[in-house]
mmCIF file of the N, C-alpha and C atoms, coordinates in Angstrom:
data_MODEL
# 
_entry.id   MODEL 
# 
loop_
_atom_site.group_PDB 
_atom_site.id 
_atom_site.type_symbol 
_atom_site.label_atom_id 
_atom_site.label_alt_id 
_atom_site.label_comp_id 
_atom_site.label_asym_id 
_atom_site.label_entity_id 
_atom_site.label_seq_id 
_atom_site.pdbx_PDB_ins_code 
_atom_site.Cartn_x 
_atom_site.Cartn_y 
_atom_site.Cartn_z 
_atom_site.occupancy 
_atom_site.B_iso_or_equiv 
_atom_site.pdbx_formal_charge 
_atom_site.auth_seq_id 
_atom_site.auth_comp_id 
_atom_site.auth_asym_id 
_atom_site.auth_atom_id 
_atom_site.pdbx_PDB_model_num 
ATOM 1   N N  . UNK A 1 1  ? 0.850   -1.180 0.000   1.00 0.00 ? 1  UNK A N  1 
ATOM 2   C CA . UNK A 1 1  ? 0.000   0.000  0.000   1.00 0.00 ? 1  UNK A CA 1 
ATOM 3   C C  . UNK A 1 1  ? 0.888   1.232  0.000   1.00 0.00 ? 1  UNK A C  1 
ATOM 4   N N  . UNK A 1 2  ? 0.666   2.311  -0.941  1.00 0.00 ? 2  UNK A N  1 
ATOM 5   C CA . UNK A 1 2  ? 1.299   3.521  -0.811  1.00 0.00 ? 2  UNK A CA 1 
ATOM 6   C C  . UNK A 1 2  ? 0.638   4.822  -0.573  1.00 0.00 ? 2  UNK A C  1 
ATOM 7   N N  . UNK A 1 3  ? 0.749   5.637  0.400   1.00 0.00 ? 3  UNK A N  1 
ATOM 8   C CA . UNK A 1 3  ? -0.490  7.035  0.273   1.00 0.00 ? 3  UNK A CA 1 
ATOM 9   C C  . UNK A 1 3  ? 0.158   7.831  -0.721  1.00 0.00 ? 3  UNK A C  1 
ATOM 10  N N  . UNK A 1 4  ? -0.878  8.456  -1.531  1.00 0.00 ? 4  UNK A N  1 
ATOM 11  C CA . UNK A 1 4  ? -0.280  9.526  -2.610  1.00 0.00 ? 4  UNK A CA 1 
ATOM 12  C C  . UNK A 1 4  ? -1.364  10.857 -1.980  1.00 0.00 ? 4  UNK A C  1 
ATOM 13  N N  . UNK A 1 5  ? -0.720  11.925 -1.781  1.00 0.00 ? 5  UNK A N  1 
ATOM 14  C CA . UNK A 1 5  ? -2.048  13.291 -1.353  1.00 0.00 ? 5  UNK A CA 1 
ATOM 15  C C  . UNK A 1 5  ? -1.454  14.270 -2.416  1.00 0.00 ? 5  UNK A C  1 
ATOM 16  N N  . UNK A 1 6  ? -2.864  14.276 -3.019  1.00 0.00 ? 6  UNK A N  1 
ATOM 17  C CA . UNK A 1 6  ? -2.543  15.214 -3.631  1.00 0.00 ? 6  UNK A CA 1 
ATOM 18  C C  . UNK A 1 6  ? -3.455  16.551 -3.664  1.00 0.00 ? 6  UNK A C  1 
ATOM 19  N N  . UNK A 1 7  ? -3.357  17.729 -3.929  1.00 0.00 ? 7  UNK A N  1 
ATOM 20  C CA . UNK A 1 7  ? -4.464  19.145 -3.807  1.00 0.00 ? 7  UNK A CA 1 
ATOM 21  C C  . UNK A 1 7  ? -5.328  19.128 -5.227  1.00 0.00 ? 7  UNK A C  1 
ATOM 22  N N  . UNK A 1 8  ? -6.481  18.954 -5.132  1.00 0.00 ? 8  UNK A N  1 
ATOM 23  C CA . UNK A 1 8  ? -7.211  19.111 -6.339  1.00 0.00 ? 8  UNK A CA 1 
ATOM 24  C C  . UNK A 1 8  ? -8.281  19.766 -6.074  1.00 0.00 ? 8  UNK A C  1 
ATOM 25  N N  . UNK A 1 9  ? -8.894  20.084 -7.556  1.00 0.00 ? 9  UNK A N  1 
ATOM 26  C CA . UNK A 1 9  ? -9.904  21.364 -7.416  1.00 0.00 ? 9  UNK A CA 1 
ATOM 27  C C  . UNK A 1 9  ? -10.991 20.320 -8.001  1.00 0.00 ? 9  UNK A C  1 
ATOM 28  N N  . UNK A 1 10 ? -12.260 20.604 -7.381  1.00 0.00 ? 10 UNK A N  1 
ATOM 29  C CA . UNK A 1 10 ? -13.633 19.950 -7.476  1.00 0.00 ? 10 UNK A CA 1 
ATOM 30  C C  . UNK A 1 10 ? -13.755 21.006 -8.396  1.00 0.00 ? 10 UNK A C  1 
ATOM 31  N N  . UNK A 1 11 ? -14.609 20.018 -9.795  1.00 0.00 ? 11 UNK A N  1 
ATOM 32  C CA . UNK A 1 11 ? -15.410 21.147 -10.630 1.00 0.00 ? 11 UNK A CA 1 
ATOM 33  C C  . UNK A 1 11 ? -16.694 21.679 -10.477 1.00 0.00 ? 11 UNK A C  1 
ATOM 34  N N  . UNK A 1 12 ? -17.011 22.895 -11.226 1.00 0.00 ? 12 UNK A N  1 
ATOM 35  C CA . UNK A 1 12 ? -18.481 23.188 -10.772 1.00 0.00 ? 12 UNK A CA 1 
ATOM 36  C C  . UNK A 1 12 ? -19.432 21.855 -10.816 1.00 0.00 ? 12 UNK A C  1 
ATOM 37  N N  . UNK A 1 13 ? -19.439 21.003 -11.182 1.00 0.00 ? 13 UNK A N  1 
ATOM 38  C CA . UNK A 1 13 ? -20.447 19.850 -11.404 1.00 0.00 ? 13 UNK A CA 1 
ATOM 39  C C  . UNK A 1 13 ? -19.890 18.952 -11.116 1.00 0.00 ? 13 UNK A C  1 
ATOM 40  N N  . UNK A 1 14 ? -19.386 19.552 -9.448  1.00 0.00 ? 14 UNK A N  1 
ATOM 41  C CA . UNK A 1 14 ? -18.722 18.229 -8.400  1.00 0.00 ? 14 UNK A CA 1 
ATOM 42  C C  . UNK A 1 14 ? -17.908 16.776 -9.171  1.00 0.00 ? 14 UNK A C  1 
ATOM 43  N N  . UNK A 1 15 ? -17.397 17.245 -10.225 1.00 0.00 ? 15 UNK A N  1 
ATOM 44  C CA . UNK A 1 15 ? -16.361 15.864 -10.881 1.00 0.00 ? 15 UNK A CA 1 
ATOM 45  C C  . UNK A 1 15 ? -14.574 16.465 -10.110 1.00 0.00 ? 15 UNK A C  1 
ATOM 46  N N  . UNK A 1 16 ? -14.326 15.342 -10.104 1.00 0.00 ? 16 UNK A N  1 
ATOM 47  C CA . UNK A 1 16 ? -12.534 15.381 -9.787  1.00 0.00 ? 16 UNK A CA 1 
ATOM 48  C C  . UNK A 1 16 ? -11.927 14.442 -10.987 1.00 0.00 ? 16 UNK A C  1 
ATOM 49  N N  . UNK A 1 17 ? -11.160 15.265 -11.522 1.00 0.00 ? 17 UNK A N  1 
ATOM 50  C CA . UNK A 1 17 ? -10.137 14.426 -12.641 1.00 0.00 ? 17 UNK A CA 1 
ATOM 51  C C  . UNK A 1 17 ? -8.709  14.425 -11.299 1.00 0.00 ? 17 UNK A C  1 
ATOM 52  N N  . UNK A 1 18 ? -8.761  13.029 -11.243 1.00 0.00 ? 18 UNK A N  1 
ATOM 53  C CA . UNK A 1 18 ? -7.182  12.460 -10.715 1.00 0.00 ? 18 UNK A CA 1 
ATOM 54  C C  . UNK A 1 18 ? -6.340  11.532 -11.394 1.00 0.00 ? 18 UNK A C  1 
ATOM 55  N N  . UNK A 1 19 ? -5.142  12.239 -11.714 1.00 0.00 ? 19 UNK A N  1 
ATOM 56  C CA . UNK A 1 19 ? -4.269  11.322 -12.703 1.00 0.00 ? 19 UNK A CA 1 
ATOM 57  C C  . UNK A 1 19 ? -2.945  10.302 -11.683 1.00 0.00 ? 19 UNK A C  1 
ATOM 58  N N  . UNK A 1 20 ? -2.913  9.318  -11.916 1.00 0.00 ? 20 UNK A N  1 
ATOM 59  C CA . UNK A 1 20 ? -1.897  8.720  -10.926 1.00 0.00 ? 20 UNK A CA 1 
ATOM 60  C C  . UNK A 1 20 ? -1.073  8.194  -11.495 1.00 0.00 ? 20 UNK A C  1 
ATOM 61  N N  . UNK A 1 21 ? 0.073   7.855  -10.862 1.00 0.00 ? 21 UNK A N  1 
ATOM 62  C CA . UNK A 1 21 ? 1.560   7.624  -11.403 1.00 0.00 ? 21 UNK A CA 1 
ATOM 63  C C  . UNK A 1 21 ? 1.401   6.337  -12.349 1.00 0.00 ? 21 UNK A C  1 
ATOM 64  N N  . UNK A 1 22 ? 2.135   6.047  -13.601 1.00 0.00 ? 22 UNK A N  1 
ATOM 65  C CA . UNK A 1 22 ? 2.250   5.672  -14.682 1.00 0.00 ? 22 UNK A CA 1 
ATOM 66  C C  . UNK A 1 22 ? 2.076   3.761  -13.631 1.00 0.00 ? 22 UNK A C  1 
ATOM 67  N N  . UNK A 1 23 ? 2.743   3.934  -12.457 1.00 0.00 ? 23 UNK A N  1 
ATOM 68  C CA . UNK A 1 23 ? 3.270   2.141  -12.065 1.00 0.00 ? 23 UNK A CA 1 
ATOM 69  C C  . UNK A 1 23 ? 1.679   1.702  -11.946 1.00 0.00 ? 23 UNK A C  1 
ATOM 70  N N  . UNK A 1 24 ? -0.044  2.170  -11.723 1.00 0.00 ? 24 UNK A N  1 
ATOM 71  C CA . UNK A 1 24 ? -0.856  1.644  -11.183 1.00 0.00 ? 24 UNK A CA 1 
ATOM 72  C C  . UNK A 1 24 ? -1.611  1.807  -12.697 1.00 0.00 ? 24 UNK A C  1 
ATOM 73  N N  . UNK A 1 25 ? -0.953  1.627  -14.185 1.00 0.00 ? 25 UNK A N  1 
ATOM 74  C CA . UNK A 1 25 ? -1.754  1.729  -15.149 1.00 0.00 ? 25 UNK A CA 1 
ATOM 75  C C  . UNK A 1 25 ? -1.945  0.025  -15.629 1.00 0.00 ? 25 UNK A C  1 
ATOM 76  N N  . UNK A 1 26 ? -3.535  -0.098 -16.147 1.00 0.00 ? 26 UNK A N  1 
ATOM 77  C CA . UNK A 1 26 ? -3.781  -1.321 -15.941 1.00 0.00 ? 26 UNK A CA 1 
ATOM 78  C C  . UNK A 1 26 ? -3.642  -2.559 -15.088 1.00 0.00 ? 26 UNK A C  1 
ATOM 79  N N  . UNK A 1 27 ? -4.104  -2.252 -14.053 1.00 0.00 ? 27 UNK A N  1 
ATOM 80  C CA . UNK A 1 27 ? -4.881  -2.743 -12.993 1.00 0.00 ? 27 UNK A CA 1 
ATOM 81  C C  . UNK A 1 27 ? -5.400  -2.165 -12.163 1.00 0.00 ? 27 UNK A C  1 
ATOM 82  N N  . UNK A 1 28 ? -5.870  -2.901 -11.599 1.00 0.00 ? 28 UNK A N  1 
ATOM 83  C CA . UNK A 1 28 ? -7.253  -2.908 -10.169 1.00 0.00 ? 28 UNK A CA 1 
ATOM 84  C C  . UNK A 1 28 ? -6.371  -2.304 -9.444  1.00 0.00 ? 28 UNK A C  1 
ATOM 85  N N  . UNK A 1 29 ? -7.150  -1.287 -8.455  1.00 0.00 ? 29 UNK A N  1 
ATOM 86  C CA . UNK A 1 29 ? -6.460  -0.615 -7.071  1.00 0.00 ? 29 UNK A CA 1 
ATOM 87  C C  . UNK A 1 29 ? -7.829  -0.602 -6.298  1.00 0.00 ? 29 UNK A C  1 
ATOM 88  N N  . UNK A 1 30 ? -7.581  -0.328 -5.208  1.00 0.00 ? 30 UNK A N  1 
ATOM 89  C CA . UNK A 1 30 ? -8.943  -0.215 -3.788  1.00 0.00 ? 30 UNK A CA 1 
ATOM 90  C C  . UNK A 1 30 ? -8.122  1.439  -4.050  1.00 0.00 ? 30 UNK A C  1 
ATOM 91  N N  . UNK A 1 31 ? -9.316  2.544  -4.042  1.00 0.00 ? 31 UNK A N  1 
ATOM 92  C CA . UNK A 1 31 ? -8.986  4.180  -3.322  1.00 0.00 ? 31 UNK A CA 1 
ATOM 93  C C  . UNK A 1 31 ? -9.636  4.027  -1.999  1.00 0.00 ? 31 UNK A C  1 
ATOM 94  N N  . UNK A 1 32 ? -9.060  5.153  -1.396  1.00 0.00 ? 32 UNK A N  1 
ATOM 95  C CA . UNK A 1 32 ? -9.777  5.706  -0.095  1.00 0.00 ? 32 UNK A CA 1 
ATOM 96  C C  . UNK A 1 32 ? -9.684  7.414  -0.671  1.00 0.00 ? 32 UNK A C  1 
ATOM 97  N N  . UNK A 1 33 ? -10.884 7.832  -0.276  1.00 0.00 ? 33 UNK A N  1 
ATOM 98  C CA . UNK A 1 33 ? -10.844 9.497  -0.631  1.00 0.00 ? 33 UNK A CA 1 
ATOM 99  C C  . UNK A 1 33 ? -10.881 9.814  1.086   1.00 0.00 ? 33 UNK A C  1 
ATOM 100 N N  . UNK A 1 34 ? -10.513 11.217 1.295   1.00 0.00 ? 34 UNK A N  1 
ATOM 101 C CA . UNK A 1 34 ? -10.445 11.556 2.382   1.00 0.00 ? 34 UNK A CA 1 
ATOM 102 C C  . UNK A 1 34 ? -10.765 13.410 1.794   1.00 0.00 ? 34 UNK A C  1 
ATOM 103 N N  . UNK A 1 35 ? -11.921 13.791 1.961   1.00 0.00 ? 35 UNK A N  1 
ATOM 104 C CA . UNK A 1 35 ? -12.113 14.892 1.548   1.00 0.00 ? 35 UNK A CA 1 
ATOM 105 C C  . UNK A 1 35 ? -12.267 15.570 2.784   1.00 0.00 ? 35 UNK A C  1 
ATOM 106 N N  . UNK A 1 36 ? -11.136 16.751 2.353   1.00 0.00 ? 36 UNK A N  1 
ATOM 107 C CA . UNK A 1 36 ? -11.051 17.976 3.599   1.00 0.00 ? 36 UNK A CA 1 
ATOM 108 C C  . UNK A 1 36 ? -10.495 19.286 2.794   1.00 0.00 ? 36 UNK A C  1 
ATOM 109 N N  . UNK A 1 37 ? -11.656 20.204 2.791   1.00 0.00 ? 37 UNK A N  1 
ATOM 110 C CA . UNK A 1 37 ? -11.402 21.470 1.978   1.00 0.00 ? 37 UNK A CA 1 
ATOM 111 C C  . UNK A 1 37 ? -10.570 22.580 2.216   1.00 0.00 ? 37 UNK A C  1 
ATOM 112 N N  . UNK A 1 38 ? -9.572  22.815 1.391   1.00 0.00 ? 38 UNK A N  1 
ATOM 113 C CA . UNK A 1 38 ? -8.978  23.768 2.212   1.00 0.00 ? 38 UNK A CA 1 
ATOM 114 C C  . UNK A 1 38 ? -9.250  25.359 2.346   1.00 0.00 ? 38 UNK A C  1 
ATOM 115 N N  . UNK A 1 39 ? -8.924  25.543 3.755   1.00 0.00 ? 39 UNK A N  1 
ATOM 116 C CA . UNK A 1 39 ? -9.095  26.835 3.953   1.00 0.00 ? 39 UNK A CA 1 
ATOM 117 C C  . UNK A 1 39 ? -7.723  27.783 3.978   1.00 0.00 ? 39 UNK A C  1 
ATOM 118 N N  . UNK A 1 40 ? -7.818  28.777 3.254   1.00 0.00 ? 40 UNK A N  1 
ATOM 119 C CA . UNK A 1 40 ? -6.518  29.278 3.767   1.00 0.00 ? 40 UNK A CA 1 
ATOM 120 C C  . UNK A 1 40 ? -6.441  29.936 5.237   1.00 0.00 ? 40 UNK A C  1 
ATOM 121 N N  . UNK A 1 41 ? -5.298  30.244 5.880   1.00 0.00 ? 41 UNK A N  1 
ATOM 122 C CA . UNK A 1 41 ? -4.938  30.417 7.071   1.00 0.00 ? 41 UNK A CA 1 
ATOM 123 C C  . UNK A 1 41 ? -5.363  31.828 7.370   1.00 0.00 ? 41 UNK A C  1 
ATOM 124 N N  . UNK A 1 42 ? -5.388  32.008 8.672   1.00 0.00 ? 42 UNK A N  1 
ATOM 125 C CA . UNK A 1 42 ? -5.985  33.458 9.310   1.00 0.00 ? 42 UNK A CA 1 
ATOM 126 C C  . UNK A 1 42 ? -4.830  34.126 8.957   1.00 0.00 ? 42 UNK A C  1 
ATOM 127 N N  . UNK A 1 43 ? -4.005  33.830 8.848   1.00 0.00 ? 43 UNK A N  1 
ATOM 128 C CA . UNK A 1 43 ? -2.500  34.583 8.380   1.00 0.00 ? 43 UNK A CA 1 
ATOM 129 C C  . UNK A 1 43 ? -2.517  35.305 7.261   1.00 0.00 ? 43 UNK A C  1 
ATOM 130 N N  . UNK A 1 44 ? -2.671  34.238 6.383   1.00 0.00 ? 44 UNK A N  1 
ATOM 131 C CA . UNK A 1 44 ? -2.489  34.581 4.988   1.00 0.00 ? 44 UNK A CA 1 
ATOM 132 C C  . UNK A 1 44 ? -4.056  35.090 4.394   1.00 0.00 ? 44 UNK A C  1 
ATOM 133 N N  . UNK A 1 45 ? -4.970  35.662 5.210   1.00 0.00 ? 45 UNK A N  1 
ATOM 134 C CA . UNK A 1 45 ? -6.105  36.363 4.523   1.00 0.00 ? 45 UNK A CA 1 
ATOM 135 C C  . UNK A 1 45 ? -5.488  37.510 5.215   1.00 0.00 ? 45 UNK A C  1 
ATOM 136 N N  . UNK A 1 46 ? -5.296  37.602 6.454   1.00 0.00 ? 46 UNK A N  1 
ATOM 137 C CA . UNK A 1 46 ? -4.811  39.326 6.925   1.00 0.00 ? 46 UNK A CA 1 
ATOM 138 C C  . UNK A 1 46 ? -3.793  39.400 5.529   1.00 0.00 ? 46 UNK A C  1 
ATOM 139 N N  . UNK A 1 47 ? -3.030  39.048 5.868   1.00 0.00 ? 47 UNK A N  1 
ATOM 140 C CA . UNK A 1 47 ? -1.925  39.145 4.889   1.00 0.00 ? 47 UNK A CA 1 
ATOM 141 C C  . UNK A 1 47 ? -2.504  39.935 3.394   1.00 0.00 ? 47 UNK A C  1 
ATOM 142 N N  . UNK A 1 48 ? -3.391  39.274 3.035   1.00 0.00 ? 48 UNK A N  1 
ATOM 143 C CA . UNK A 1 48 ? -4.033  39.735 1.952   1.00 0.00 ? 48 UNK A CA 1 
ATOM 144 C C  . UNK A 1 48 ? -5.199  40.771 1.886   1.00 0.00 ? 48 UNK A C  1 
ATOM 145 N N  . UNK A 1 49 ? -5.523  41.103 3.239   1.00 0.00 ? 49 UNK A N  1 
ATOM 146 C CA . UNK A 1 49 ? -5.869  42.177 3.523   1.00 0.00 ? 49 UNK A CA 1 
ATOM 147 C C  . UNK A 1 49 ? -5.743  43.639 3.780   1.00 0.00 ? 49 UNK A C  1 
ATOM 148 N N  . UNK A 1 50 ? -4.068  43.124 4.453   1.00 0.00 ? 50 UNK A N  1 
ATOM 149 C CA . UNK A 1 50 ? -3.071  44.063 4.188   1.00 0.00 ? 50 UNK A CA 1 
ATOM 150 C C  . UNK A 1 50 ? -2.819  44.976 3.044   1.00 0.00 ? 50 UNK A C  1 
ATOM 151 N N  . UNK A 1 51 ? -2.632  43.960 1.769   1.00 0.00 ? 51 UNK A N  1 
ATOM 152 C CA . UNK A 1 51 ? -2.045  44.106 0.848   1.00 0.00 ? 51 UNK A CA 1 
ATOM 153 C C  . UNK A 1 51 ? -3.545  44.923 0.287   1.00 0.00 ? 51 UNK A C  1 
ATOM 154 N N  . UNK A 1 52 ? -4.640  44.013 0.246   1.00 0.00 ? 52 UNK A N  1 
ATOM 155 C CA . UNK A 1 52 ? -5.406  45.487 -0.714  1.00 0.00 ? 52 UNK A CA 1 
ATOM 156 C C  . UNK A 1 52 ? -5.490  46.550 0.096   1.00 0.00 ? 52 UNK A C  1 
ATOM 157 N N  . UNK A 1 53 ? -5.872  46.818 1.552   1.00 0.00 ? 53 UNK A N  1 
ATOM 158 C CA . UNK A 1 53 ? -5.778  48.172 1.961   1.00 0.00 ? 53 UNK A CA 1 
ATOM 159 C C  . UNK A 1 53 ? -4.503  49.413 1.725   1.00 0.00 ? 53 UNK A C  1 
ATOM 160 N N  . UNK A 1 54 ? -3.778  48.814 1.355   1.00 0.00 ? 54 UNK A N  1 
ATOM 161 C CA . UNK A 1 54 ? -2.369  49.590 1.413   1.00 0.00 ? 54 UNK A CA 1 
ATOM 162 C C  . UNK A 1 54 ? -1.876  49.368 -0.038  1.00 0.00 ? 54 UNK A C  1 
ATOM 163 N N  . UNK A 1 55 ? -2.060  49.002 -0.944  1.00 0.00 ? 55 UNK A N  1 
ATOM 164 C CA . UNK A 1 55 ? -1.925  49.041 -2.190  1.00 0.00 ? 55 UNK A CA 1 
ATOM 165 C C  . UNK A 1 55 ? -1.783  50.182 -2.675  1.00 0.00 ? 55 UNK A C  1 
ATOM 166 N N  . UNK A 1 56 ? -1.152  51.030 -3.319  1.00 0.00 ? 56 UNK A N  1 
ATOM 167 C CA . UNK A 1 56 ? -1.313  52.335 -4.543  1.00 0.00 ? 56 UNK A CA 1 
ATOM 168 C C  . UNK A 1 56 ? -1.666  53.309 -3.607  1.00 0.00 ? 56 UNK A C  1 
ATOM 169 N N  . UNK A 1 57 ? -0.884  52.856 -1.913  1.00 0.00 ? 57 UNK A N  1 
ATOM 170 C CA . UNK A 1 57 ? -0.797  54.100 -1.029  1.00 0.00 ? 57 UNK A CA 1 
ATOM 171 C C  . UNK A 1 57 ? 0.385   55.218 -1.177  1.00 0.00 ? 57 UNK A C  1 
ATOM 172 N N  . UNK A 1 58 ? 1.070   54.768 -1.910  1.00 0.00 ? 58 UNK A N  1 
ATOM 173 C CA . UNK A 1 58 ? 2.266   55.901 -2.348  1.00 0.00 ? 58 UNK A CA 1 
ATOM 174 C C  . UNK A 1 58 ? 2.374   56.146 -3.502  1.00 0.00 ? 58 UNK A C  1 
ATOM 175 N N  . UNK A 1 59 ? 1.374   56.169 -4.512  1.00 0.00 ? 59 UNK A N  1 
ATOM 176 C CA . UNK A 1 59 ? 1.194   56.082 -6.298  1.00 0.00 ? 59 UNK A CA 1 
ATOM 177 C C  . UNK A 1 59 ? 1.465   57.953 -5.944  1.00 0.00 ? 59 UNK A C  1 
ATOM 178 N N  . UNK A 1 60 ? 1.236   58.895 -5.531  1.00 0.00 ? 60 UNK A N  1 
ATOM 179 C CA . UNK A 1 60 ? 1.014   60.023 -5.268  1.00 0.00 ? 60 UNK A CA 1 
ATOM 180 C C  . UNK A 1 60 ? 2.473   60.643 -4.974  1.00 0.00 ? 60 UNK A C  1 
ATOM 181 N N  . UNK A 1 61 ? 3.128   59.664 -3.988  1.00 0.00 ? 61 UNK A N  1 
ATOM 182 C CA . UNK A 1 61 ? 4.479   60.418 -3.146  1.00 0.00 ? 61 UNK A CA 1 
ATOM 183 C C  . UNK A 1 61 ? 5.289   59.188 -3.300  1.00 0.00 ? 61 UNK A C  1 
ATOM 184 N N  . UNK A 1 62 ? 6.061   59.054 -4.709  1.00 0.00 ? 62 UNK A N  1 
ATOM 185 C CA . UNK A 1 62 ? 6.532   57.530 -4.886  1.00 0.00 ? 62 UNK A CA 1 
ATOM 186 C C  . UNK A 1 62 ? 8.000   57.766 -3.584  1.00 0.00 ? 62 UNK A C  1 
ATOM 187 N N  . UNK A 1 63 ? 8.718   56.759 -3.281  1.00 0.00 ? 63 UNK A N  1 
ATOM 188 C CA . UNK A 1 63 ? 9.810   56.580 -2.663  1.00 0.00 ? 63 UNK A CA 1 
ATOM 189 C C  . UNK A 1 63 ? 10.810  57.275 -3.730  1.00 0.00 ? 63 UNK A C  1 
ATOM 190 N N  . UNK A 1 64 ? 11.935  57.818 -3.060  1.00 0.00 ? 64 UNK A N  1 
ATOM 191 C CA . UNK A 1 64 ? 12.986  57.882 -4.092  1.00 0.00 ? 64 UNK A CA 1 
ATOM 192 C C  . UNK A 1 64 ? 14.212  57.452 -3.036  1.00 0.00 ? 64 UNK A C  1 
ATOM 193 N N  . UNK A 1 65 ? 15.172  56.622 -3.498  1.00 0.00 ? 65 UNK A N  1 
ATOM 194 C CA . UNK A 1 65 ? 16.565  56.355 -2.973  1.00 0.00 ? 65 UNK A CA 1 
ATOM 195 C C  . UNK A 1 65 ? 17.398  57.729 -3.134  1.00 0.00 ? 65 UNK A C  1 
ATOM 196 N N  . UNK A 1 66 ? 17.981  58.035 -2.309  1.00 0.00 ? 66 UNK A N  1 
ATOM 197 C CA . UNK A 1 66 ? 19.259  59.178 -2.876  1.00 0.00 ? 66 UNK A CA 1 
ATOM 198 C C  . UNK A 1 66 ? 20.468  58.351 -2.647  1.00 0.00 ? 66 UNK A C  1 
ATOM 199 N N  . UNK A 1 67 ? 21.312  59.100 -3.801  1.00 0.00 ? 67 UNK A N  1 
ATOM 200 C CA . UNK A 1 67 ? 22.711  58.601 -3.990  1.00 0.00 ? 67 UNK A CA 1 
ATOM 201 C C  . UNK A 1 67 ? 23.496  58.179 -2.697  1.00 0.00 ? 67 UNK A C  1 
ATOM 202 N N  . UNK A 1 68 ? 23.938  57.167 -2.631  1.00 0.00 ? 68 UNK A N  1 
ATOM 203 C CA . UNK A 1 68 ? 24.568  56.438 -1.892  1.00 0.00 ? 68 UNK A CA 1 
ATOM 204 C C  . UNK A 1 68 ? 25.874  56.977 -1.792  1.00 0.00 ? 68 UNK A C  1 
ATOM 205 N N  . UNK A 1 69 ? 26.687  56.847 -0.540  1.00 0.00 ? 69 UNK A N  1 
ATOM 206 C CA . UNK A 1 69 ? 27.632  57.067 -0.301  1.00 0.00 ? 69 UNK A CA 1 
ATOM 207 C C  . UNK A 1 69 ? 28.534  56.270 -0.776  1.00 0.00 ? 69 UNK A C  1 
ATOM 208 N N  . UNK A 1 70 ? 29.957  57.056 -1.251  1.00 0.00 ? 70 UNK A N  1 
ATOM 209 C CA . UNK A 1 70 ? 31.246  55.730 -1.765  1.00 0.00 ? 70 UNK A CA 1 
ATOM 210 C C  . UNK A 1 70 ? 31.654  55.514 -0.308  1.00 0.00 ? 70 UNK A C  1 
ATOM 211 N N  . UNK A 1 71 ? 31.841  53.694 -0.897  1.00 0.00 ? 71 UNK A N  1 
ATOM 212 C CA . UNK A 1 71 ? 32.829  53.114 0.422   1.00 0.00 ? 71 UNK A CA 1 
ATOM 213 C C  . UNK A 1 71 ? 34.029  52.540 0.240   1.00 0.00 ? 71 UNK A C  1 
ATOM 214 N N  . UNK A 1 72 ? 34.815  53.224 1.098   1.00 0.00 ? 72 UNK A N  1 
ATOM 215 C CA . UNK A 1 72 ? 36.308  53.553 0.701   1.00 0.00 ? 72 UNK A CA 1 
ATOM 216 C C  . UNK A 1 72 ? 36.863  52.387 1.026   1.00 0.00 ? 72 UNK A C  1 
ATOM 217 N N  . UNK A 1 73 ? 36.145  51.110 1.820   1.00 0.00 ? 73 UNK A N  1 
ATOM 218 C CA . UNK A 1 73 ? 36.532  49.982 2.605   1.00 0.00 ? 73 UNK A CA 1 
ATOM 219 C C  . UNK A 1 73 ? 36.118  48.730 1.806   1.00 0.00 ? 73 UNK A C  1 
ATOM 220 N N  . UNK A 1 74 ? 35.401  49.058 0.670   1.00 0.00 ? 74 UNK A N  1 
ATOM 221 C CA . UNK A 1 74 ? 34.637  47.969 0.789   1.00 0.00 ? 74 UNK A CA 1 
ATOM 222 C C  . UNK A 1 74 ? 35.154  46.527 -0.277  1.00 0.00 ? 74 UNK A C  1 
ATOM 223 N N  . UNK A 1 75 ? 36.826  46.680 -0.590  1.00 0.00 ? 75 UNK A N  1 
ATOM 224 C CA . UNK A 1 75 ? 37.178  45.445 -0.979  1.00 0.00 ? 75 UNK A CA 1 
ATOM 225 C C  . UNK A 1 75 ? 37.775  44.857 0.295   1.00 0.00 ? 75 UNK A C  1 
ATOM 226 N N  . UNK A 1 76 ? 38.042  45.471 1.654   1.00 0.00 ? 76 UNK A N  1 
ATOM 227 C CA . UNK A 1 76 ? 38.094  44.446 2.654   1.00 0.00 ? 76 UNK A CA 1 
ATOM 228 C C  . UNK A 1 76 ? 36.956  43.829 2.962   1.00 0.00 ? 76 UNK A C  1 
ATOM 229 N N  . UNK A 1 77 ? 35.983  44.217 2.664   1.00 0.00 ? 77 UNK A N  1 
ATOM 230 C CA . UNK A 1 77 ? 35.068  43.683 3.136   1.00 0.00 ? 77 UNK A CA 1 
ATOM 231 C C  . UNK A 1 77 ? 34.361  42.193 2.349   1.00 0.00 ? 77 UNK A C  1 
ATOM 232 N N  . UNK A 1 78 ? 35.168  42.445 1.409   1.00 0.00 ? 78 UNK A N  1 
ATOM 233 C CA . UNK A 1 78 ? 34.957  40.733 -0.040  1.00 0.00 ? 78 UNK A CA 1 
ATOM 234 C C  . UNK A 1 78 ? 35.286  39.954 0.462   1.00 0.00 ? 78 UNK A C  1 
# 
């Protein structure tokens, strides 16, 4: 027996296409499905909440770098 997990997307008309490794072609196998939907994490929706509230908050007053200082040291530092 080997477990294979893999992430797949249910279609609108509840079908799953699952393709499995070339060694189980032509013959019989027993499946077990184990359906558990995923949710993404409380993390990664703030996260993405973040990101649209604060989006194209500096389109107005972009950042600018100013010229950097020479460093007089910096092949000891290689």
């Amino acid at each position: 027996m080997r477990t294979l997990q893999f992430n797949a997307h249910v279609e609108h008309n509840a079908q799953l296409h699952l393709s499995l490794p070339a060694e189980y072609a032509n013959q019989d196998v027993e499946l077990v499905v184990i359906i558990q939907p995923r949710h993404e994490s409380m993390e990664r929706q703030n996260w993405l909440a973040f990101i649209d509230q604060t989006y194209g908050c500096l389109a107005d007053d972009p950042l600018e770098r100013p010229e950097q200082p020479v460093l007089k040291d910096i092949d000891a530092l290689l």
